[in-house]
C-alpha positions as CSV (number, residue, x, y, z in Angstrom):
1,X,6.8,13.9,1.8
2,X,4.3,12.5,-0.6
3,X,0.8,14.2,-0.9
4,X,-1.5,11.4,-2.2
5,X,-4.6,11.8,-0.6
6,X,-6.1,9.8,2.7
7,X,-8.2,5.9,2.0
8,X,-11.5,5.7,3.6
9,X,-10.5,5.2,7.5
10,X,-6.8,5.5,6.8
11,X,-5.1,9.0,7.5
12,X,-2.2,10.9,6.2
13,X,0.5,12.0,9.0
14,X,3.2,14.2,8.3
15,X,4.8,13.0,11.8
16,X,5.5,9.1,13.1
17,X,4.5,8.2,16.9
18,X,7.0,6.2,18.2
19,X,6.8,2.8,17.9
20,X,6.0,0.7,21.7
21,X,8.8,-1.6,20.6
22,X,12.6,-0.7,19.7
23,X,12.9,-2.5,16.9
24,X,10.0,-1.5,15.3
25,X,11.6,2.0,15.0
26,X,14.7,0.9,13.7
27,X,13.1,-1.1,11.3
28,X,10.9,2.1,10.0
29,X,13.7,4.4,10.0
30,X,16.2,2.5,7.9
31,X,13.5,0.8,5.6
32,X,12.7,3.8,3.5
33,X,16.5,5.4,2.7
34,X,17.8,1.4,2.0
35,X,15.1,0.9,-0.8
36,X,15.8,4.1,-1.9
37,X,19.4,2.8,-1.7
38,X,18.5,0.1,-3.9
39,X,16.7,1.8,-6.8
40,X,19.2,4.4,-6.9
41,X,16.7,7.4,-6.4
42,X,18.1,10.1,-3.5
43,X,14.9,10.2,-2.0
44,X,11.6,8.1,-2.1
45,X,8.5,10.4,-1.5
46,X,6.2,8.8,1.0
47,X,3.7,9.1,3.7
48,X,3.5,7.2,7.0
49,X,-0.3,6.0,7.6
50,X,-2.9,5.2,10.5
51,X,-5.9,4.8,11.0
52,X,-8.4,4.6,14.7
53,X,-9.2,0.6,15.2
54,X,-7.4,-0.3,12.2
55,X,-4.2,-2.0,11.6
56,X,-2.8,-0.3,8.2
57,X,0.5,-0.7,6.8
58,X,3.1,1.8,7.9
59,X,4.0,3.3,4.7
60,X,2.6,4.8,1.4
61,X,5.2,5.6,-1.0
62,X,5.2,6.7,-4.6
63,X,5.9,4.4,-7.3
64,X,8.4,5.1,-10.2
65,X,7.6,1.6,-11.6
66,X,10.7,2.2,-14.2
67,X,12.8,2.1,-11.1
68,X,10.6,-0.6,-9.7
69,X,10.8,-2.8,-12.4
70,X,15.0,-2.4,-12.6
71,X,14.7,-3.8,-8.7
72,X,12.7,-6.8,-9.0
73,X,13.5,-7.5,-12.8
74,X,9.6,-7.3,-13.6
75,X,8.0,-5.7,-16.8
76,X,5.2,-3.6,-14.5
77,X,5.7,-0.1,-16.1
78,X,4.3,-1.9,-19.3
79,X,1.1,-2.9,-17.3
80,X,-2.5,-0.7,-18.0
81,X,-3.6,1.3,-14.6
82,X,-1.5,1.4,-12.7
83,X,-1.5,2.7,-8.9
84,X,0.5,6.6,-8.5
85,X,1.7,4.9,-4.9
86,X,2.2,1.5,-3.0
87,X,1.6,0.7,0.6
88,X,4.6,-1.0,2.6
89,X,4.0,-2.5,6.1
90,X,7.7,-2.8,8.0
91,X,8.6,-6.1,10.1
92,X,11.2,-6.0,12.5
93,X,12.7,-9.4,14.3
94,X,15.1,-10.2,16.9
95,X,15.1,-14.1,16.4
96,X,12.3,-16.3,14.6
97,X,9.1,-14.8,13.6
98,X,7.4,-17.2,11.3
99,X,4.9,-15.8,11.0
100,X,5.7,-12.5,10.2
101,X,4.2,-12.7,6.5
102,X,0.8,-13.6,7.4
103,X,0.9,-10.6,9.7
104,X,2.0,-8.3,7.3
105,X,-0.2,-9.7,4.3
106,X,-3.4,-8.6,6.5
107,X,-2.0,-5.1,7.3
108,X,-1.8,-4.9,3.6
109,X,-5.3,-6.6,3.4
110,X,-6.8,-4.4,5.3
111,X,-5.6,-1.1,3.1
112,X,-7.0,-2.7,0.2
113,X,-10.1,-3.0,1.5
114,X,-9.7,0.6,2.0
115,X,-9.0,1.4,-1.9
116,X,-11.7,-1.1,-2.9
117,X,-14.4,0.6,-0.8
118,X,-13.1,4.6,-1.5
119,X,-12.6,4.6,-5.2
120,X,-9.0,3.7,-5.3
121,X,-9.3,-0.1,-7.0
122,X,-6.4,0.3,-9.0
123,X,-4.4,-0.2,-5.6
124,X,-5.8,-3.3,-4.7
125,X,-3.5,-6.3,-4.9
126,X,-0.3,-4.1,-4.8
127,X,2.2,-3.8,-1.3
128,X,5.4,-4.0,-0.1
129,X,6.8,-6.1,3.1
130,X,9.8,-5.5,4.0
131,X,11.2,-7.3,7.1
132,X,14.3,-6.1,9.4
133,X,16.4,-9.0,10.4
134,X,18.4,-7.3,13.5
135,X,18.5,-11.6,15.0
136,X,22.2,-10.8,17.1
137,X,22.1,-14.6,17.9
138,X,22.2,-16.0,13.9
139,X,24.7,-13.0,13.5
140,X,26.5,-13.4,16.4
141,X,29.3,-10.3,16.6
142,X,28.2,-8.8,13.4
143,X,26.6,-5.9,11.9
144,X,25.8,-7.6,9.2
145,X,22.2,-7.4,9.4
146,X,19.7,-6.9,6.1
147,X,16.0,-6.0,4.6
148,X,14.2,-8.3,2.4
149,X,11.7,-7.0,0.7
150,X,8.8,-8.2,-0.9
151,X,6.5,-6.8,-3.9
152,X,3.3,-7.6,-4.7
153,X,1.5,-7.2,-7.7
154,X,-1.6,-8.8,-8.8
155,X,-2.4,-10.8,-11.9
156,X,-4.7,-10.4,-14.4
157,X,-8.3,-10.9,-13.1
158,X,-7.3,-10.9,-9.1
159,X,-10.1,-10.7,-6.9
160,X,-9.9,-9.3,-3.3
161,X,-12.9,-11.2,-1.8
162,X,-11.2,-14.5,-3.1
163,X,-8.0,-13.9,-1.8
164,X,-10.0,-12.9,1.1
165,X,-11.4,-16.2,1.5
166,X,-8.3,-17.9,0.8
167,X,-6.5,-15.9,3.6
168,X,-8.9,-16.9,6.3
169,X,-8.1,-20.5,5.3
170,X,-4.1,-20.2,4.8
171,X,-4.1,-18.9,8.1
172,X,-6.4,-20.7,10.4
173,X,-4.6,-23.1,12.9
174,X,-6.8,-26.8,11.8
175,X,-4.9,-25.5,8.1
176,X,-1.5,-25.0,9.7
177,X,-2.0,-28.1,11.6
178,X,-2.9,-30.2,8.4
179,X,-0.2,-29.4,6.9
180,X,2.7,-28.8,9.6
181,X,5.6,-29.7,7.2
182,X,4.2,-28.9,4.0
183,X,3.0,-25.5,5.0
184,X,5.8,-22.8,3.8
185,X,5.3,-24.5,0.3
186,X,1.7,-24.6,0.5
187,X,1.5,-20.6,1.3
188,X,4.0,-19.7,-1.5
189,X,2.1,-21.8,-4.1
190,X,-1.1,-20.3,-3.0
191,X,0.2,-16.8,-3.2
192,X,1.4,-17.7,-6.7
193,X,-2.3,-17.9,-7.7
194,X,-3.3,-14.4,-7.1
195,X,0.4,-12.7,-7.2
196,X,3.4,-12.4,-10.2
């Protein structure tokens, strides 16, 4: 386990509860060992996280951003202050979940609130989502199943209470109505503006 300390509301447990839905605890225990997996490090140190009336992200794990940077073919390890740990929020589906990245953005959201509140503001802006895909209908007599995963990192100059603002508007339903067909290339664009 990792021993970084607890953010404003958010605790440190050394045990998971388990999860009300199946999947979700699938999801959590394979996410961890497979981007392990992927960065070639035997072990990840990490911490599960909760907090009372708060929805924070599942996971705090520390960053090796040499590793990191092999993974997603970025340059962060070059990068000024830098955060000794990222949170990761685990989504689990069974068919279509659209929505799913919304969902976990806020999770993520809400931790760096957290950090920007509690003295922790180099953490703000970074995350991981990683999202199960365990759909048994799209692969239909397979085991074939995988994680995506996906890193966030802010650029230069991000602010949380603009993103903030932009958030409420990306995902209120008169701006998803607006722009039914448009609006999976309307939400990558805008996260292009705060995110590498």
């Amino acid at each position: 386990m990792y021993s970084g300390p607890s953010v404003g509301r958010i605790q440190i447990h050394s045990e998971k509860h388990k999860s009300q839905a199946v999947t979700g605890n699938i999801g959590e225990a394979v996410v961890m060992p497979a981007l392990g997996a992927a960065m070639g490090v035997v072990r990840i140190p990490f911490q599960r996280m909760k907090a009372h009336n708060l929805r924070c992200p599942d996971f705090r794990f520390y960053c090796d951003w040499v590793q990191l940077d092999r993974l997603w073919n970025t340059s962060c390890s070059s990068m000024s202050n830098l955060p000794n740990d990222m949170p990761l929020e685990v989504k689990t589906h069974l068919g279509r979940d659209e929505g799913y990245p919304l969902d976990a953005l806020e999770q993520l959201l809400k931790y760096w609130h957290e950090c920007s509140s509690n003295g922790y503001a180099s953490a703000v802006g970074f995350g991981v989502i990683a999202r199960v895909d365990l759909d048994v209908n799209k692969n239909s007599g397979s085991n074939h199943h995988f994680i995506r995963y996906l890193l966030f990192v802010p650029r230069t100059g991000f602010s949380l209470r603009r993103f903030e603002r932009g958030f409420k508007i990306i995902k209120s339903t008169d701006f998803k109505k607006k722009y039914k067909t448009e609006y999976k290339q309307k939400f990558i664009r805008w996260l292009g503006r705060y995110f590498i």
